[in-house]
C-alpha positions as CSV (number, residue, x, y, z in Angstrom):
1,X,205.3,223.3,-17.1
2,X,206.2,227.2,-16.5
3,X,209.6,227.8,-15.1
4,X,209.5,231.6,-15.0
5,X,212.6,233.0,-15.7
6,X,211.6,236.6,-14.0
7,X,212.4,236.9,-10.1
8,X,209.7,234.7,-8.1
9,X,209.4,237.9,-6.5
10,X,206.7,239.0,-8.8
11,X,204.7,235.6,-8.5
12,X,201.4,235.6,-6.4
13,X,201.0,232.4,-3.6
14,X,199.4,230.1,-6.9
15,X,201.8,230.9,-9.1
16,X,204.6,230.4,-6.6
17,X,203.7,227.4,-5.0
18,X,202.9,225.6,-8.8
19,X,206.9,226.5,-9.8
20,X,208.1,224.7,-6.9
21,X,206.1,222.2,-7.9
22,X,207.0,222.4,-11.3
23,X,210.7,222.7,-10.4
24,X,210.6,219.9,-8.7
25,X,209.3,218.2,-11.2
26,X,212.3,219.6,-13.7
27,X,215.0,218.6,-11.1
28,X,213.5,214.9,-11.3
29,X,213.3,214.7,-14.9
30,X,216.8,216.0,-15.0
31,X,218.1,213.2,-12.5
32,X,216.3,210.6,-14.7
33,X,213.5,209.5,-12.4
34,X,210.2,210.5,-14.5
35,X,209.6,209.4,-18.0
36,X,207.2,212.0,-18.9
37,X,208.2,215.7,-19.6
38,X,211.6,214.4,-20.7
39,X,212.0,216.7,-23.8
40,X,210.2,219.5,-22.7
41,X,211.1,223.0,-23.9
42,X,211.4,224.7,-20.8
43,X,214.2,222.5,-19.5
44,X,216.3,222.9,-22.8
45,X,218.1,226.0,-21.1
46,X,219.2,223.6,-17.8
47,X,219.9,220.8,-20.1
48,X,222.7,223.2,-22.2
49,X,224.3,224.0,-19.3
50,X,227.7,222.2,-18.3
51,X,226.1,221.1,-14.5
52,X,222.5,220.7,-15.3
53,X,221.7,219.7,-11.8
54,X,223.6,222.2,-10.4
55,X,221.7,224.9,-12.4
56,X,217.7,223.3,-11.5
57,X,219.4,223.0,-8.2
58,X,220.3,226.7,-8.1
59,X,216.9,228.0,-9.3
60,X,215.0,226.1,-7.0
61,X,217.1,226.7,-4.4
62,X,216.3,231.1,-5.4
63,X,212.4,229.7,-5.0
64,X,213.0,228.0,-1.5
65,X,214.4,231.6,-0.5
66,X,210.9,233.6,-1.8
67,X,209.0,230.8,-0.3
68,X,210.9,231.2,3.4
69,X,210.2,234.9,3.2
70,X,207.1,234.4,2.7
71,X,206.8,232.2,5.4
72,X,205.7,229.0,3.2
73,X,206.9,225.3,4.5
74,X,208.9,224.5,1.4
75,X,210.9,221.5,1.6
76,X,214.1,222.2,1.4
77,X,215.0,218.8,1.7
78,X,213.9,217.9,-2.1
79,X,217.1,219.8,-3.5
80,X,220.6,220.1,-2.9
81,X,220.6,224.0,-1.8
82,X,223.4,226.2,-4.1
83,X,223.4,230.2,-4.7
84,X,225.0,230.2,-8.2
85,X,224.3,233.2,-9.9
86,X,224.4,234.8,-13.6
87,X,225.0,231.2,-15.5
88,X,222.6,230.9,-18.2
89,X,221.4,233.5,-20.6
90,X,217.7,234.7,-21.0
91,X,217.5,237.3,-23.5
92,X,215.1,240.7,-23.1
93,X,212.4,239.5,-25.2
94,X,211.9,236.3,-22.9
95,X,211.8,238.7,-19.9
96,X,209.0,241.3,-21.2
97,X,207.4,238.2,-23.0
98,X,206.7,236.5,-19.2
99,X,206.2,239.5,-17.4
100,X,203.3,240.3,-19.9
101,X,202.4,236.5,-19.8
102,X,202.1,236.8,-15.6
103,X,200.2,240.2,-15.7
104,X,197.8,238.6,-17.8
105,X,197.1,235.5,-15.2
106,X,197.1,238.5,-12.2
107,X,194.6,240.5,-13.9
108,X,192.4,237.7,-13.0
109,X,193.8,235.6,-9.7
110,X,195.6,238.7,-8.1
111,X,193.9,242.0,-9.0
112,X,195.8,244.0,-6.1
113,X,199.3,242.5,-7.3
114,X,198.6,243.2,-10.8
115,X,198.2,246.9,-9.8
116,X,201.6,246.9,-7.5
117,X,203.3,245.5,-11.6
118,X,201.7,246.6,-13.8
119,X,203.5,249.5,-13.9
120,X,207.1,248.4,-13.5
121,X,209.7,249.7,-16.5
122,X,210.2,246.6,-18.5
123,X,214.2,247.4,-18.4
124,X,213.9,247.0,-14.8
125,X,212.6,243.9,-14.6
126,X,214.1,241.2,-12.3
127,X,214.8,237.6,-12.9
128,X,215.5,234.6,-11.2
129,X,219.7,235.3,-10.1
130,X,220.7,232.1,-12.2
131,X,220.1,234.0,-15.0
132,X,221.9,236.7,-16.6
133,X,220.1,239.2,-19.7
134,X,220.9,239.5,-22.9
135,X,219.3,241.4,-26.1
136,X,217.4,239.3,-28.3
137,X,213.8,238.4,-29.1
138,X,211.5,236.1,-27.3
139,X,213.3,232.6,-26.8
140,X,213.0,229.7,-29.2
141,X,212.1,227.2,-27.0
142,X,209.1,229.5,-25.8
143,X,205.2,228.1,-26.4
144,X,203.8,231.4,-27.6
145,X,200.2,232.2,-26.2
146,X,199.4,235.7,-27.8
């Protein structure tokens, strides 16, 4: 399970079809109606925070609005639909670390969006609005793959 912190913007139509899917998948794990994936990593940062649906709710609801503009059939349906922005932290290192992370997977799947990114300033970065930055290293709960 990959749920990119960085701006679906920057995904290719793979990578973002596979986080709604994955998203999904979060928001049911969160609500109690899977057993598996139950203590993954990734979802430690939605479990912290006070509203935990509210927050998968919010992200996905930032991935339904990259999907519409890219005129994909989403369903928006699957999640309660809320704009909440800057409510959990995602520190520098965690940003670079999955930008490098999705350059790596372009280089092979995306070649001509790998050359519109691979040149973006790292401090320029954008993330998913449900997050806000702050300095520190990579994040704890991060699988490294160097």
């Amino acid at each position: 399970m990959r749920l990119w912190s960085i701006s679906p913007e920057y995904l290719d139509k793979s990578g973002l079809v596979a986080l709604w899917r994955e998203g999904l998948l979060a928001k049911a794990v969160l609500e109690n109606k899977t057993r598996g994936y139950k203590n993954h990593p990734q979802l430690l940062r939605f479990k912290n925070y006070i509203e935990p649906l509210d927050a998968i709710n919010s992200y996905l609801s930032y991935v339904f609005l990259e999907g519409e503009r890219r005129n994909y059939r989403f369903d928006k349906s699957k999640i309660e639909f809320k704009l909440i922005q800057n409510i959990i932290s995602i520190s520098k290192g965690q940003i670079i670390y999955e930008f490098d992370h999705l350059l790596k997977k372009l280089r092979i799947r995306d070649t001509t969006l790998y050359n519109d990114l691979v040149n973006i300033n790292l401090t320029k970065i954008k993330v998913n609005p449900i997050f806000f930055i702050v300095d520190g290293e990579i994040e704890s709960w991060e699988k490294l793959k160097f």
